[in-house]
C-alpha positions in Angstrom: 86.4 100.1 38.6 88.4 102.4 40.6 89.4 101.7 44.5 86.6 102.5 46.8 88.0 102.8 50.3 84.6 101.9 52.6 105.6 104.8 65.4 108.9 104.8 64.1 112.3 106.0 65.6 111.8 109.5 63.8 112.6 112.2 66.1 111.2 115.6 65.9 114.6 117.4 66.6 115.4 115.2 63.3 112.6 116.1 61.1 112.3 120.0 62.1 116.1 120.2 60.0 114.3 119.1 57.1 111.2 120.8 56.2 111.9 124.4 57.9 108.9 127.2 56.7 110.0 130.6 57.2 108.8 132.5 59.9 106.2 134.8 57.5 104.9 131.7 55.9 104.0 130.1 59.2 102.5 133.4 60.7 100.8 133.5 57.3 99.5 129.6 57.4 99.2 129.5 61.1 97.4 133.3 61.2 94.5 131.5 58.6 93.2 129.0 60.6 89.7 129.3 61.6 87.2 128.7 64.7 84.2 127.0 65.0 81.6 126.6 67.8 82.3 123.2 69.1 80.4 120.2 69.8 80.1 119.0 73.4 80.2 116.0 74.8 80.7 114.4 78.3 82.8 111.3 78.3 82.4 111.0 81.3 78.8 109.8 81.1 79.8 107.2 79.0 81.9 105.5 81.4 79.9 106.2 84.6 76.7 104.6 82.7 78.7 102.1 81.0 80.6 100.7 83.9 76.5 101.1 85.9 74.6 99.9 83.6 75.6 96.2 84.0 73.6 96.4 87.0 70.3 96.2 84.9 70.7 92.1 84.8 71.8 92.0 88.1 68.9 93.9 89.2 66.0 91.9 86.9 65.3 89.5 89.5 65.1 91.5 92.7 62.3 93.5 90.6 60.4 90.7 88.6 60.1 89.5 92.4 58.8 92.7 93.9 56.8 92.9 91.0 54.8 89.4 91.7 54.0 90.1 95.1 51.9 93.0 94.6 48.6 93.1 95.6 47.9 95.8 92.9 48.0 93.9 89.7 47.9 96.7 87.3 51.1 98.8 87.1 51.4 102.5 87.5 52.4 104.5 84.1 55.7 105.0 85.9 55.8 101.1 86.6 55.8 100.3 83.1 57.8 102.7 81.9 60.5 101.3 84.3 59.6 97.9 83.0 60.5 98.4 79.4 64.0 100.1 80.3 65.0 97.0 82.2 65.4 94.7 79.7 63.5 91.8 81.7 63.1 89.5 78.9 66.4 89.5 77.7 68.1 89.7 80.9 67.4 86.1 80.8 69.5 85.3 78.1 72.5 83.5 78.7 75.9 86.6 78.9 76.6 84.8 75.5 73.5 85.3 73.4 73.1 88.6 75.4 76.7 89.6 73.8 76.2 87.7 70.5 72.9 90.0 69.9 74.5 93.0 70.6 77.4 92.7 68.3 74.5 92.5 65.4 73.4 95.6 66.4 77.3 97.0 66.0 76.8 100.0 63.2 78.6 99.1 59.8 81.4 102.4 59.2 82.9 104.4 56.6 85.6 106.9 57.0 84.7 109.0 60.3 86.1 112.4 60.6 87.7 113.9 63.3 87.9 117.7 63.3 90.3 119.6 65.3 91.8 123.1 65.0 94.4 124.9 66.8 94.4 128.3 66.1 97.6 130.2 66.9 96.9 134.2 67.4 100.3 136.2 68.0 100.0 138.5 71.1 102.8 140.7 71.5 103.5 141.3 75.2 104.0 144.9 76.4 107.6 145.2 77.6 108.2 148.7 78.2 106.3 152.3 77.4 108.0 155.6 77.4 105.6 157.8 80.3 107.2 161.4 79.0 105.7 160.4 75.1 103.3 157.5 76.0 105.5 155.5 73.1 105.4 151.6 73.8 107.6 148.6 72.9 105.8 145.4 72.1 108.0 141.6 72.0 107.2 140.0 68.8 107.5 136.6 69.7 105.0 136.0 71.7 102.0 133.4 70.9 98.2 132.4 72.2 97.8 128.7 71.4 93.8 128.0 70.9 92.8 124.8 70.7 89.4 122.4 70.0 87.6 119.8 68.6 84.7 118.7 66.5 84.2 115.3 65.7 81.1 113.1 64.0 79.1 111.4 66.4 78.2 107.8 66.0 74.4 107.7 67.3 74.0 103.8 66.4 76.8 102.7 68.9 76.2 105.4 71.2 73.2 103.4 72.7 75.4 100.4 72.6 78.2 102.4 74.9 76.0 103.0 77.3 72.5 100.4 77.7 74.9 97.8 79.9 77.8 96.1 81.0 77.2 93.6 78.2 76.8 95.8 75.3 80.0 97.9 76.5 81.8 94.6 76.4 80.2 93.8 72.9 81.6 97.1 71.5 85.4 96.9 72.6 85.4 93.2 71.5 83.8 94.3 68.1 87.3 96.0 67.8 86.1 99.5 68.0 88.7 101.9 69.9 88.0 105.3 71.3 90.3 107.9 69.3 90.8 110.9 71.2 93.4 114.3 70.7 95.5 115.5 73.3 96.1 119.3 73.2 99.7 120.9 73.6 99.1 122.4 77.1 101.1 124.8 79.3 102.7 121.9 81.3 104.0 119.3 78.4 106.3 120.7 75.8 109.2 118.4 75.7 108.2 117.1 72.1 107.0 121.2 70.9 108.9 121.5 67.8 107.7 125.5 67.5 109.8 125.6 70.9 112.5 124.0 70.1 113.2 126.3 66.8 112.5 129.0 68.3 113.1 128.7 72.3 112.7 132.2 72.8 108.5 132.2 72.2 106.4 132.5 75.1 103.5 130.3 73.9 100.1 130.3 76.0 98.0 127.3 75.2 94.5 127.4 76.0 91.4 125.1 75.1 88.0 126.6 74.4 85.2 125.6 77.2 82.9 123.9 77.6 83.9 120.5 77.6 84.6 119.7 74.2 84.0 116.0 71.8 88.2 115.6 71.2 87.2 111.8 69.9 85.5 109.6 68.3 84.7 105.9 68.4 86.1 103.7 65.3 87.4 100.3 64.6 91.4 100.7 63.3 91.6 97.4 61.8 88.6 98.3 59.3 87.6 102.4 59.4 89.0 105.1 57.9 89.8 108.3 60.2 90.0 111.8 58.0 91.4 114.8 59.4 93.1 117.9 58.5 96.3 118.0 57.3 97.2 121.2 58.4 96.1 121.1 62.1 97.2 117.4 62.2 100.8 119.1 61.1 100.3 121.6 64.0 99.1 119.3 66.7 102.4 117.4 65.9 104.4 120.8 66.1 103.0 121.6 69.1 103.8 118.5 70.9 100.1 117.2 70.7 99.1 113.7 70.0 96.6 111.1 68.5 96.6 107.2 70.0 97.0 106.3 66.6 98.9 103.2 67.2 96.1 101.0 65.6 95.5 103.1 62.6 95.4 101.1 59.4 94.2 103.4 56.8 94.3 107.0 57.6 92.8 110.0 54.9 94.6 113.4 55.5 92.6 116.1 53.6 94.6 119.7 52.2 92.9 122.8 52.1 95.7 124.5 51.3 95.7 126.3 47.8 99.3 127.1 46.9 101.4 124.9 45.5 104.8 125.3 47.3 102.7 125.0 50.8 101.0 122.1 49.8 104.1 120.0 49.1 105.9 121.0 52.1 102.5 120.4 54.1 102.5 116.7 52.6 106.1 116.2 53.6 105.2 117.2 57.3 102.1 114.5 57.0 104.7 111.7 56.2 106.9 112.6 59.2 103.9 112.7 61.7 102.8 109.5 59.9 105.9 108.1 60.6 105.8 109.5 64.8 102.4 108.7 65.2 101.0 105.6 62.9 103.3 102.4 63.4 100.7 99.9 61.7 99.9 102.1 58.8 99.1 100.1 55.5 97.5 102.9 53.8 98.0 107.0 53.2 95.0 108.9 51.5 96.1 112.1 50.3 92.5 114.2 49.9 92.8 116.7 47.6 90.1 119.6 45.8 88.0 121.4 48.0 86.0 120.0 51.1 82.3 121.3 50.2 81.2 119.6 53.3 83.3 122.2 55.6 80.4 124.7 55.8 78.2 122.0 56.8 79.6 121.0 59.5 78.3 124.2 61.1 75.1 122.3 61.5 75.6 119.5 64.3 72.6 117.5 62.5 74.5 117.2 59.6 77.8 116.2 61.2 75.7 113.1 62.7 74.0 112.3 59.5 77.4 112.6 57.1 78.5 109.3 58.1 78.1 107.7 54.8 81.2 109.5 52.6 83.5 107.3 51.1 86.9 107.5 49.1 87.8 107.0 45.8 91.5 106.4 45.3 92.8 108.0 42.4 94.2 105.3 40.6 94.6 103.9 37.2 90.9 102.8 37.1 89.6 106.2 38.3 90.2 107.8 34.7 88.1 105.2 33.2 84.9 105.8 35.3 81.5 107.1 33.5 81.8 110.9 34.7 78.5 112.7 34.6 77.7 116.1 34.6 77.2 117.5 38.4 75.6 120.6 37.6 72.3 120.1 40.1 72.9 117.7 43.0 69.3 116.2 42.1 69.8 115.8 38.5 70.1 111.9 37.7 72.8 110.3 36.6 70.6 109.5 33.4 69.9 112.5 32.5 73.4 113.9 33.6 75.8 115.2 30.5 78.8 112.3 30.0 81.8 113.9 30.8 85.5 112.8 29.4 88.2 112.5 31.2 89.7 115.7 29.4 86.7 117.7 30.3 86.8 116.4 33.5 90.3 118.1 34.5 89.9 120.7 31.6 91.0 123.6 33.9 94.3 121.6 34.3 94.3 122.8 38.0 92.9 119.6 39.4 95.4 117.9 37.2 98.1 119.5 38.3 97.2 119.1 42.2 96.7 115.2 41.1 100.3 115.2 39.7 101.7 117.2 42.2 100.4 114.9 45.3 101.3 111.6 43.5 104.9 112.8 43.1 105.6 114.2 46.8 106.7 110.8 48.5 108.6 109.8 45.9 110.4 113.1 46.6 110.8 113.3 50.0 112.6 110.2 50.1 115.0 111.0 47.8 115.3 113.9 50.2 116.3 111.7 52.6 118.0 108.9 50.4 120.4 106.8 52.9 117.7 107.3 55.8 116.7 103.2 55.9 114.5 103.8 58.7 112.2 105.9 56.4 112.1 103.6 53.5 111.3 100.9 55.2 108.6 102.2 56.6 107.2 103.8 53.4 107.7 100.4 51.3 105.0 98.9 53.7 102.1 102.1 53.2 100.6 102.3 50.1 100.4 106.2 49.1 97.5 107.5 47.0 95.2 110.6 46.1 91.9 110.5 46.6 88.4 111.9 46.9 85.7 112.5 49.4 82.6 111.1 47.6 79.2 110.5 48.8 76.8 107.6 47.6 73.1 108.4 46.4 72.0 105.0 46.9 68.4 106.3 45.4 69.7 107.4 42.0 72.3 104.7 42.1 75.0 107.4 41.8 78.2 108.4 44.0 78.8 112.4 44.0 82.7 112.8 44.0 83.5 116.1 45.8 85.8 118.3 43.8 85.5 116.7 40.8 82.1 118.2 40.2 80.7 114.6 38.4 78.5 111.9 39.2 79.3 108.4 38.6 76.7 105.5 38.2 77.3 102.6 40.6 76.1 99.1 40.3 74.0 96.6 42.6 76.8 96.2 45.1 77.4 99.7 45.5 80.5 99.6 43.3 81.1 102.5 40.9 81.2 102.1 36.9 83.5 102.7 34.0 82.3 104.1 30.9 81.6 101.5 28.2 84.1 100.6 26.2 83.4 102.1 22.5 81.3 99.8 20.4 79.6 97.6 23.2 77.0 100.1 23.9 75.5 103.0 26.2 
């Protein structure tokens, strides 16, 4: 079966002399980027009701008392409404079973992605205009920095953030860890590689209102995080940064399509891997098109698509029962077998596959002699992969840009074709 997936002393002054883009291919990579409405969120009601809330015990008492001296012995609707909210049974429990109970209810994760963009828009700055012939002179190296984020909410441990003390407690001990991105902003640029190429630009940076969801809530021992590749390359650039200290497996997906870009946007992954990710056992490279981008213009769905998983590409993943993906209803059963030759017939896919598995292997041979580097590469384990989603109802996992269906068993793990002579 194949894999299913459920800081080092680098500087950047020492990685920007490595893997140098020319000026018209960042303007052309950086001048692609796209915006989306974001998602909003206030943090800060998760702390205020968080750090509150464990009032609610305290409280139980003081009301059950009020409560049994009444003359009126039937409760007002608004009584009993405040009655159910205040826990008054379980406020009895001992802090132990109260906790114990609550890290039950902790939701069981996937990969959870974090989106961010930063969208660079060049703005040449007027520096002087001719008032006999109206002619004007424009600087060319000036740039508008436009940042924000757009991350999948977790609605089952929302709750748990913010019902009490207790819960709170339940959640940070469950080893869940709040992962947030800080912007590049007009008043921190000591680590801004753009500015340290180039010292003469005049960058703006600016963050699109209203407050915006810049994290999300995972557990680094266990989850997977997936972002960009690109913007997590230009929030590195910039002198932006992840607490990524924790992070044990991180997926990086490429949306890039050209081959020469894509290689030199995998190198840049590794030396932000290397900056950013000092416990890092595992590197998913995502490749083939995200079909769940456009989605993610629906918040709904960004809630709900909490179920994706990866599939390394591996040894095993070329044995799997591929079926054909032609309607996303269609049944595995009654799904077209596809071989493995069919599968990556247009040899582009291949070639992306052959291409990604070969790029660490170059990059430290780039930078053969740098012990630091291979060290820390010896101890990650590297590999392609796929976004897929499971279809627990037709017992099938849809792997996104492979176009195929592949049966899964009782346990959720995904098949390989029967060997020849044992059977369909």
């Amino acid at each position: 079966m194949a894999t299913i997936s459920s800081e080092s002393n680098t500087s950047d002054s020492e990685a920007s002399s490595w893997y140098d883009v020319s000026s018209s291919e960042d303007d052309e990579e950086v001048g692609n980027l796209s915006t989306n409405e974001p998602a909003i969120e206030s943090h800060n009601d998760e702390n205020t009701m968080a750090l509150t809330g464990h009032s609610i015990s305290r409280s139980t008492s003081a009301v059950e008392a009020t409560q049994s001296n009444s003359s009126n012995s039937i409760n007002s609707p608004e009584t009993e409404t405040a009655t159910l909210k205040e826990f008054h049974a379980f406020s009895r429990f001992p802090p132990e079973l109260q906790e114990m109970v609550f890290k039950l209810a902790l939701p069981v994760s996937g990969p959870l992605l974090l989106k961010f963009e930063i969208y660079v828009d060049e703005v040449p700055a007027l520096i002087s205009e001719n008032k006999e012939t109206g002619e004007k002179h424009y600087s060319d190296t000036d740039f508008t920095v436009t940042t924000f984020a757009f991350s999948a909410k977790s609605p089952p441990l929302l709750p748990l953030l913010l019902a009490c003390h207790t819960s709170n407690e339940a959640v940070s001990s469950g080893g869940y860890e709040r992962i947030a991105v800080s912007f590049p902003d007009n008043n921190n640029r000591q680590h801004n590689y753009a500015l340290k190429r180039k010292p003469h630009l005049n960058i703006e940076y600016l963050t699109l209102p209203p407050p915006q969801r810049n994290h999300t809530w995972m557990r680094p021992a266990k989850d997977i995080l997936v972002i960009y590749a690109e913007d997590f390359v230009m929030l590195h650039k910039h002198g932006g940064s992840m607490n990524l200290s924790n992070i044990t497996h991180l997926a990086v997906q490429n949306l890039l399509g050209k081959k020469a870009r894509t290689r030199n946007l995998w190198k840049w992954v590794f030396v932000a891997a290397e900056m950013h990710c000092p416990t890092l056992k595992k590197l998913s490279l995502l490749v083939g098109i995200d079909v769940t981008d456009n989605d993610y213009d629906d918040e709904g769905t960004v809630e709900e698509d909490t179920h994706n998983i990866i599939v390394d590409v591996d040894g095993k993943f070329y044995q799997l029962d591929f079926h054909d993906e032609s309607d996303d209803q269609r049944s595995v059963k009654d799904g077209e077998r596809f071989g493995i030759e069919e599968l990556f017939m247009s040899n582009k896919r291949a070639v992306e596959l052959r291409d990604t598995s070969s790029v660490l292997a170059e990059y430290l041979s780039e930078n053969i002699g740098n012990e630091a580097k291979a060290m820390y590469w010896k101890n990650v384990k590297v590999l392609p992969g796929f976004r897929a989603r499971p279809n627990h109802m037709e017992n099938a996992t849809k792997i996104m840009g492979v176009d195929a269906w592949v049966p899964q068993d009782a346990n959720g793990q995904l098949m390989c074709r029967p060997k020849e002579g044992s059977g369909s």
